[in-house]
VOLUM-277292 format. One record per residue (C-alpha): residue number from 1; residue in three letters; z, y, x. Coordinates in steps of 0.1 Angstrom, whole numbers, plus 5000, padded with zeros to 4 digits. Example, Ala and Ser with C-alpha at 12.3 -4.5 7.8 and 13.67 -1.06 7.14 Angstrom:
BEGIN
n res z y x
1 ALA 5078 4955 5123
2 SER 5071 4989 5137
//
This chain:
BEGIN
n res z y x
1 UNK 9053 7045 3752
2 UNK 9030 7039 3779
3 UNK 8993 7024 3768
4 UNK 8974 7004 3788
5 UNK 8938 6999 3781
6 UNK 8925 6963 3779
7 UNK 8890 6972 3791
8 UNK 8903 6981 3824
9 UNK 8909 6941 3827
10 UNK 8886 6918 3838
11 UNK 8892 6879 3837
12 UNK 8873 6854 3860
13 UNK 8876 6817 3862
14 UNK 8879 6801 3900
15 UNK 8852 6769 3893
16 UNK 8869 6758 3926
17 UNK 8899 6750 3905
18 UNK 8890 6732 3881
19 UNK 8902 6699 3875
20 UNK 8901 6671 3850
21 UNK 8931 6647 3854
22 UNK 8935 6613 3835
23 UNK 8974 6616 3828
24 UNK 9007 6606 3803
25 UNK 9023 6636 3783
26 UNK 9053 6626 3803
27 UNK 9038 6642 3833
28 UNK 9016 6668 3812
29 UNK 9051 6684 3798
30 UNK 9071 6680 3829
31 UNK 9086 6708 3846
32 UNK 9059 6702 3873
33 UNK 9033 6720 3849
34 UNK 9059 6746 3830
35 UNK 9049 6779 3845
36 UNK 9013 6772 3835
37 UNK 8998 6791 3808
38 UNK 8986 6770 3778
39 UNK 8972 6777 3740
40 UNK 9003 6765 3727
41 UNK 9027 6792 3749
42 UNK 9002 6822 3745
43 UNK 9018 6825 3704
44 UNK 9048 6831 3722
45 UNK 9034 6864 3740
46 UNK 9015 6874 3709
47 UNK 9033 6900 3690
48 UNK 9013 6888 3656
49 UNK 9028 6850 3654
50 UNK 9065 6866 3668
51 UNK 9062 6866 3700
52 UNK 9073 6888 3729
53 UNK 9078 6889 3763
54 UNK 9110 6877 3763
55 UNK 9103 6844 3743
56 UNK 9073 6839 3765
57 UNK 9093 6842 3800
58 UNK 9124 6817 3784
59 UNK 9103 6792 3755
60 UNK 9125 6783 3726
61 UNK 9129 6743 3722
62 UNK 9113 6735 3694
63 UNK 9112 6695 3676
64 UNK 9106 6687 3639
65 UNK 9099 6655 3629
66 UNK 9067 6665 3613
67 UNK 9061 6668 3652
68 UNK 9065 6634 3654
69 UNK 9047 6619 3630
70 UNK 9015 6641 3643
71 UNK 9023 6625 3676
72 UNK 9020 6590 3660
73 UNK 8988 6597 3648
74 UNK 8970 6612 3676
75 UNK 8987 6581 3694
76 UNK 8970 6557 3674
77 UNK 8938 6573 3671
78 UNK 8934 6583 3706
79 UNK 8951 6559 3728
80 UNK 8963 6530 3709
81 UNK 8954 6508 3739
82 UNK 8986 6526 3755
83 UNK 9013 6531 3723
84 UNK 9025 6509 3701
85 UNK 9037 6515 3666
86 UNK 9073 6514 3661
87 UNK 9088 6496 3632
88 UNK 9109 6512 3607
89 UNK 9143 6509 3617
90 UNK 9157 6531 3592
91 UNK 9160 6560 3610
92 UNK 9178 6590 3593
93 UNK 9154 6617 3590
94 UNK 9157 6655 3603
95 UNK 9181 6661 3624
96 UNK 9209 6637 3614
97 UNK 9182 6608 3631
98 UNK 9186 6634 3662
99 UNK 9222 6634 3667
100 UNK 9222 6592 3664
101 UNK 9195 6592 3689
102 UNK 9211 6615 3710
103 UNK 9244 6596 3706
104 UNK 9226 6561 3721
105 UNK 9216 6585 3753
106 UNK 9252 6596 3757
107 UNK 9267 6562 3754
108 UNK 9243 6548 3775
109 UNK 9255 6573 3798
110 UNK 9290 6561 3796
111 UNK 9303 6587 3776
112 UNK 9332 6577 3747
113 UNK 9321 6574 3714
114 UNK 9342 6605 3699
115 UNK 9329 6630 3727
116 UNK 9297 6615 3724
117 UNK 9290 6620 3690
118 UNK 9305 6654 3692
119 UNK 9283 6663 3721
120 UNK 9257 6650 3704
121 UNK 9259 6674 3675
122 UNK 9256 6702 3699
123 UNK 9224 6688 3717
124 UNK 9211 6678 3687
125 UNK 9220 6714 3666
126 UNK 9233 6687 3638
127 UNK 9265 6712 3624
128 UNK 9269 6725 3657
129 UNK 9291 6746 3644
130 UNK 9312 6730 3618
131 UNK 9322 6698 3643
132 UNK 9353 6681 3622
133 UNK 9364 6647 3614
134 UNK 9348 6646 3580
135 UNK 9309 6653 3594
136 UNK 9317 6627 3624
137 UNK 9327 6598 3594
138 UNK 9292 6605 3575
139 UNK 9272 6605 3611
140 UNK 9293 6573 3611
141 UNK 9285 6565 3577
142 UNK 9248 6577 3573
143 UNK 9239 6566 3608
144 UNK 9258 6530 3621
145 UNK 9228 6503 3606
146 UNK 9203 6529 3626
147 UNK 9223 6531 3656
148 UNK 9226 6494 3663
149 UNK 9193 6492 3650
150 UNK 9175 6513 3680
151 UNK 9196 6497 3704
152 UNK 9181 6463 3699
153 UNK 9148 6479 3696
154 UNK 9130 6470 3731
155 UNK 9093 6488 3724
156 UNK 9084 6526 3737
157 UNK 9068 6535 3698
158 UNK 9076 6567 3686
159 UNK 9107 6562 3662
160 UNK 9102 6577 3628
161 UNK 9119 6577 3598
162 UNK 9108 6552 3570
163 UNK 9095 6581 3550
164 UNK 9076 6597 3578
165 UNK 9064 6562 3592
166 UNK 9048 6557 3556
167 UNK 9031 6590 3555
168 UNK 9017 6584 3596
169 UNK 9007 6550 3585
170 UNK 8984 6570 3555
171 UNK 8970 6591 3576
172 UNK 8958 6570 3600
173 UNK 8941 6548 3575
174 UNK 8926 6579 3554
175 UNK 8914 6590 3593
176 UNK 8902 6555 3602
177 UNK 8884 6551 3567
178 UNK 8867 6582 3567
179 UNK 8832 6578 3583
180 UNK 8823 6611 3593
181 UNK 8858 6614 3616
182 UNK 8849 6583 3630
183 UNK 8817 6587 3642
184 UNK 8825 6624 3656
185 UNK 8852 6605 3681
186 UNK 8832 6572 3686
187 UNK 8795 6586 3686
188 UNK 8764 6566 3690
189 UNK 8724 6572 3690
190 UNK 8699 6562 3674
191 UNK 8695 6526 3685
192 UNK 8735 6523 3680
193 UNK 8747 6523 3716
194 UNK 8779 6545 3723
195 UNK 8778 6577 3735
196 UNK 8802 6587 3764
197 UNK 8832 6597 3747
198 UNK 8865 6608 3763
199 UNK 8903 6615 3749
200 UNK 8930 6629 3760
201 UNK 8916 6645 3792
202 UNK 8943 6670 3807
203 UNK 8922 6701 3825
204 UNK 8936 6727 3848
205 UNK 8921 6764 3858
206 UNK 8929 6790 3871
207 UNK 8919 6825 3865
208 UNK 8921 6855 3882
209 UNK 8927 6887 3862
210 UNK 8923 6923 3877
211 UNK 8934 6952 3865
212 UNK 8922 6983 3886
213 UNK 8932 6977 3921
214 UNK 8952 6948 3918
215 UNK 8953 6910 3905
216 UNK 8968 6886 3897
217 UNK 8963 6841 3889
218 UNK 8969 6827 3854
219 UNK 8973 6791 3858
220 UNK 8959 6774 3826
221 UNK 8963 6738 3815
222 UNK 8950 6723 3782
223 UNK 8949 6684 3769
224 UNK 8920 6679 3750
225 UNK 8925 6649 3720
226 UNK 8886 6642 3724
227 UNK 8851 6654 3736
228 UNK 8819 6642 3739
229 UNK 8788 6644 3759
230 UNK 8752 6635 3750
231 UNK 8738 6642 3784
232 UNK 8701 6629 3774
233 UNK 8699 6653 3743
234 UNK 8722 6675 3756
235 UNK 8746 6679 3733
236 UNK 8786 6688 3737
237 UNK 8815 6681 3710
238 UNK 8847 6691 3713
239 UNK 8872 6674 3685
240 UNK 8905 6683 3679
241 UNK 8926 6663 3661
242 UNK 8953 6680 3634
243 UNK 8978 6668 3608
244 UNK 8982 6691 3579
245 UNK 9008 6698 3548
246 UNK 8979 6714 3529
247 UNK 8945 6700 3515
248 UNK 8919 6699 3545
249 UNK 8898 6711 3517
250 UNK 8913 6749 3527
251 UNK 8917 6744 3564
252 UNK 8889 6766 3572
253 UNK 8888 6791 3544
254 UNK 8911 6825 3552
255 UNK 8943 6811 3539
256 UNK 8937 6779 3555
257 UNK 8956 6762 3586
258 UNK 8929 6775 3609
259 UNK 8937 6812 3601
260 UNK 8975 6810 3599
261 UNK 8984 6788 3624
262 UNK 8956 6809 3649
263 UNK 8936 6772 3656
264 UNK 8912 6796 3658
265 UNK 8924 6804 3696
266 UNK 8924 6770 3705
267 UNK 8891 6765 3695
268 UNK 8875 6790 3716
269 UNK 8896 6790 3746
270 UNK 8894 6752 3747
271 UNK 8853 6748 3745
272 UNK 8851 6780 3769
273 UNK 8872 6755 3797
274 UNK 8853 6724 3785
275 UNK 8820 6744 3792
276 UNK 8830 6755 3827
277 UNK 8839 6721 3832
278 UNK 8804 6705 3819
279 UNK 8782 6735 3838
280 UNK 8802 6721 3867
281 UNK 8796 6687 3865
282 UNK 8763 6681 3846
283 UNK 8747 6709 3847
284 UNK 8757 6726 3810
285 UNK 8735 6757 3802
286 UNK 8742 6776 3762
287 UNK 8703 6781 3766
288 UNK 8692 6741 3769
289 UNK 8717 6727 3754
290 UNK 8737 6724 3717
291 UNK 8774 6724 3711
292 UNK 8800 6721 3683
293 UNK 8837 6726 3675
294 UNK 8853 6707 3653
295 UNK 8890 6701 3636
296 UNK 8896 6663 3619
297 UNK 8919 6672 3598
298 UNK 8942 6646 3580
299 UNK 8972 6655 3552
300 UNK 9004 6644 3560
301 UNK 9016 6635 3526
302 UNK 8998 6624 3493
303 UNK 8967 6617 3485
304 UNK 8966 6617 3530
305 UNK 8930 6632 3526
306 UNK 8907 6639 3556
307 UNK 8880 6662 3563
308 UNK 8864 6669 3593
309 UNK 8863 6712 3593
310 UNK 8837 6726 3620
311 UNK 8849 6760 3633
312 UNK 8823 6785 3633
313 UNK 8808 6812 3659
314 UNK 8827 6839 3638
315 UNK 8862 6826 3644
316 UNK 8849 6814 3679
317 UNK 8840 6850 3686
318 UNK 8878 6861 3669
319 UNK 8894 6832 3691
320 UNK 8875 6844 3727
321 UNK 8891 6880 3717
322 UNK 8918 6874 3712
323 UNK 8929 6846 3739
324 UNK 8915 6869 3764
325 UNK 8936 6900 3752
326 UNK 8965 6878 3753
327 UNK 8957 6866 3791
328 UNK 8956 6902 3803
329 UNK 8989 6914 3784
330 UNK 9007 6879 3810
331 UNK 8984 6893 3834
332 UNK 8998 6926 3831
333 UNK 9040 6916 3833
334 UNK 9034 6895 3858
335 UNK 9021 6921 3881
336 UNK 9045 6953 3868
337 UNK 9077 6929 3857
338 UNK 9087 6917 3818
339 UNK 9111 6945 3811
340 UNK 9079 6972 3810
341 UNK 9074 6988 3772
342 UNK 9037 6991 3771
343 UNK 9013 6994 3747
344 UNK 8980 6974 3746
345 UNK 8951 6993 3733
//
C-alpha cells in the first residue's frame, strides 16, 4: 500500500476568511454549509472512532433522543431568550415517538393515514422491515393521545418524551445551581460588572493545505456554545457545554468522556480558531495574554451532577495532532480522489 508522509503537509489558515456569523442551527445545518469540514465530521474520516473515506464523503444520519435532550439544555442555557420549553405531551420515547412525528409530517402533507404510517416507519427506521397490520394497531395504540397531542401543540420547543423532559429539566437546574458553571458563562470582575460574554457564535475558515507541489482549501465551520473575553486583563475562555451518561467526576480522567468520545479534538481545534479570530480582532498574543478551555459538564440522569472539567495543555497538544493529521488525510483525497488506498505515516 502506498504511504504518504504527513510531514510533507503543511496547513495554513487564510485570516482573510474568517468570519464570525450570529446565526440559527436551521441555517448552520443546512445544505448551504454541508461540504464544510467540521469537528463533528472529522470522526467520520478518522479510522480510530470508525471512520473511513467512504462514511466521510456520504455522512450517516444519525438522531437519538439523548440528542435531544442535550439540545434542550444548551437551548436553555445558551439562548433561552430564543426557545421555549416544550411541555410534556406524552411523547413516546425512541423511535416509536419518531414514526408519530413523522406521521403528523406526512398527513400534513396530505398523505392517507395507512400509507402514511407505513411510510413513516420507513423514514423513521421504526420496524422498517417487519411493516404488518399488528405493529401499525400498537403505533395506533401506543401513539394516538401523542399524536393529537402535538397537533394542538402551537410552540417551536423541542418535544421530548416525559422521561427525557424530566432528566433535561435536572440538568438544567443542577447547571443553573452550580456556581462555578455559572460564573464561567456569565463572568464578571472585581467590582461585579459583566464581562463580554458571547454564545453560540458560528465561525467559518478556511485553510489551505499543501502537499508538495500542489494544494488544496478545507472549508471549516464550528459553533461555539460560549466564549469570553476580558480585553482589559487579557484573558480568553472558551466553554463548551456537554451532557453526559457518566459522573462528570471521570470526564477528564483516561476513561472519561473527554478521552473516548475524542472532546479532546474539539478542544484544541476550536480555541486554535477562536485565537485566530481574537489575534484578528483585538489584538490576541499567547505571550501577553492568558487563556483556558473548559467542558461544563452536566449528567443526564440521576443525581444530574455538574462539574466544570478544564482540559489541559497535554490533551490540547494530543487534540492539535491529531485534528491536523486528520485535515491533511481530506486534504489528501480531495486532491488524488476517495477511492486511493494510502497509508498515512
Amino acid at each position: 500500500m502506498k504511504e504518504i508522509k504527513l510531514d510533507d503537509f503543511k496547513i495554513l489558515p487564510d485570516l482573510n476568511s474568517l468570519k464570525r456569523i450570529d446565526m440559527t442551527d436551521e441555517e448552520y445545518f443546512s445544505d448551504k454549509y454541508k461540504d464544510c469540514v467540521s469537528n463533528s465530521r472529522l470522526k467520520l474520516i478518522n479510522p480510530d472512532e470508525g471512520g473511513s473515506p467512504s462514511k466521510y464523503k456520504n455522512p450517516p444520519k444519525f438522531v437519538s433522543s439523548s440528542l435531544s435532550m442535550g439540545s434542550v439544555v444548551h437551548e436553555q442555557m445558551l439562548q433561552n431568550e430564543y426557545y421555549e420549553m416544550a411541555p410534556k405531551l406524552g411523547r413516546p420515547s425512541a423511535k416509536l415517538g419518531n414514526c408519530v412525528d413523522e406521521i403528523i409530517k406526512l398527513r400534513q402533507s396530505g398523505i392517507g393515514g395507512y400509507n402514511a404510517i407505513k411510510q413513516a416507519m420507513k423514514n423513521a427506521d421504526y420496524y422498517a422491515n417487519a411493516i404488518n397490520d399488528f405493529r401499525i394497531r400498537d403505533i395506533i395504540k401506543k401513539g394516538l393521545k401523542y399524536y393529537f397531542a402535538r397537533k394542538a401543540y402551537k410552540g417551536n420547543g423541542t418535544i421530548l418524551s416525559d422521561a427525557d423532559w424530566e432528566s433535561a429539566n435536572s440538568a438544567i437546574k443542577s447547571l443553573q445551581d452550580n456556581k462555578e458553571i455559572m460564573q464561567k458563562l456569565h463572568p464578571t470582575d472585581i467590582f461585579g460588572d459583566p464581562i463580554e460574554s458571547h454564545n453560540e457564535d458560528a465561525m467559518f475558515i478556511d485553510f489551505w493545505v499543501v502537499y508538495k507541489n500542489q494544494a488544496t482549501t478545507l472549508k471549516y465551520k464550528m459553533k461555539i456554545d460560549n466564549w469570553t473575553i476580558d480585553k482589559e486583563n487579557k484573558h480568553l475562555a472558551l466553554n463548551d457545554l456537554k451532557t453526559a451518561r457518566d459522573n462528570p467526576e471521570y470526564f477528564a480522567t483516561k476513561s472519561g468522556h473527554l478521552e473516548t468520545f475524542n472532546y479532546y479534538r474539539q478542544g484544541a481545534l476550536y480555541g486554535d480558531v477562536l485565537k485566530l479570530y481574537c489575534m484578528h480582532e483585538y489584538g490576541y498574543n499567547e505571550n501577553d495574554w492568558t487563556k483556558e478551555m473548559n467542558f461544563l459538564v452536566v449528567r443526564n440522569n440521576p443525581p444530574y451532577n455538574s462539574k466544570c472539567c478544564p482540559m489541559n495543555n497535554t490533551y490540547y497538544k494530543k487534540g492539535v495532532e491529531e485534528y491536523q493529521k486528520l485535515f491533511k488525510m481530506i486534504a489528501y483525497y480531495q486532491m488524488f480522489g476517495w477511492e486511493e488506498e494510502v497509508k498515512f505515516v
